[in-house]
C-alpha positions in Angstrom: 21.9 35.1 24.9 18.8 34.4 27.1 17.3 37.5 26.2 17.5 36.6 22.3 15.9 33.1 23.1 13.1 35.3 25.5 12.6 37.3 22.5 12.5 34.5 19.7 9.6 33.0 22.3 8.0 35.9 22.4 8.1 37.1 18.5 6.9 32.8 17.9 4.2 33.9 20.0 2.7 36.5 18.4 3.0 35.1 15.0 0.9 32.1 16.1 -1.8 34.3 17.1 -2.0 35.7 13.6 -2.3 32.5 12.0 -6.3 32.3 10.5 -7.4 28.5 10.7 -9.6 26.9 8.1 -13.3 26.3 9.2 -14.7 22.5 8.8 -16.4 23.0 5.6 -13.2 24.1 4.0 -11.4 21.9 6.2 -13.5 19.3 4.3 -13.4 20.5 1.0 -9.8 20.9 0.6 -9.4 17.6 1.5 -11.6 16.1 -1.0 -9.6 18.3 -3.6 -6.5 16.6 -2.1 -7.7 12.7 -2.5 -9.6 13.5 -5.7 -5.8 14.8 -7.1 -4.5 11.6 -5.5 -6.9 9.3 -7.4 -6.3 11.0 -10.7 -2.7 11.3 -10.5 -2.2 7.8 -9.5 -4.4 6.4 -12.4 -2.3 8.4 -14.6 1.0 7.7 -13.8 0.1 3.9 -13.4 -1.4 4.1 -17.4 1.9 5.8 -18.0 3.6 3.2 -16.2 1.9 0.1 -18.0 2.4 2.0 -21.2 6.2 2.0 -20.5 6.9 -1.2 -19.3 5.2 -2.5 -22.3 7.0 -0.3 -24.6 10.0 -1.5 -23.1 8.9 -5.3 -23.3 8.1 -4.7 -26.9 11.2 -3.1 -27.5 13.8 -5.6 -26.3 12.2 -8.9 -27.5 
C-alpha cells in the first residue's frame, strides 16, 4: 500500500513538471477577457432582470 502511495507521489510529480505556465502578458490578457465577460454579462442579466420584474409587476396589478 506504501508503494502505491510512493508511486502516486511520484507519477503527481512528473505531471507537475509537464504543466506549461502562462507568461505575464497573457497572464494579463486573459484576465482582462475574464472581467470584460463579467461586466457584460452582469449588465445583461441585470437588463434581463429589470425587464422581468417589471413584466411581472405589470402582469399581476
Amino acid at each position: 500500500m506504501i508503494e502505491k502511495i510512493k508511486q502516486f507521489f511520484r507519477e503527481v510529480k512528473l505531471e507537475g513538471a509537464k504543466v506549461v505556465y502562462p507568461g505575464k502578458d497573457e497572464l494579463i490578457g486573459s484576465t482582462w477577457v475574464v472581467i470584460i465577460t463579467v461586466l457584460f454579462v452582469s449588465i445583461f442579466l441585470g437588463i434581463v432582470d429589470l425587464s422581468l420584474s417589471r413584466l411581472v409587476k405589470w402582469a399581476l396589478g
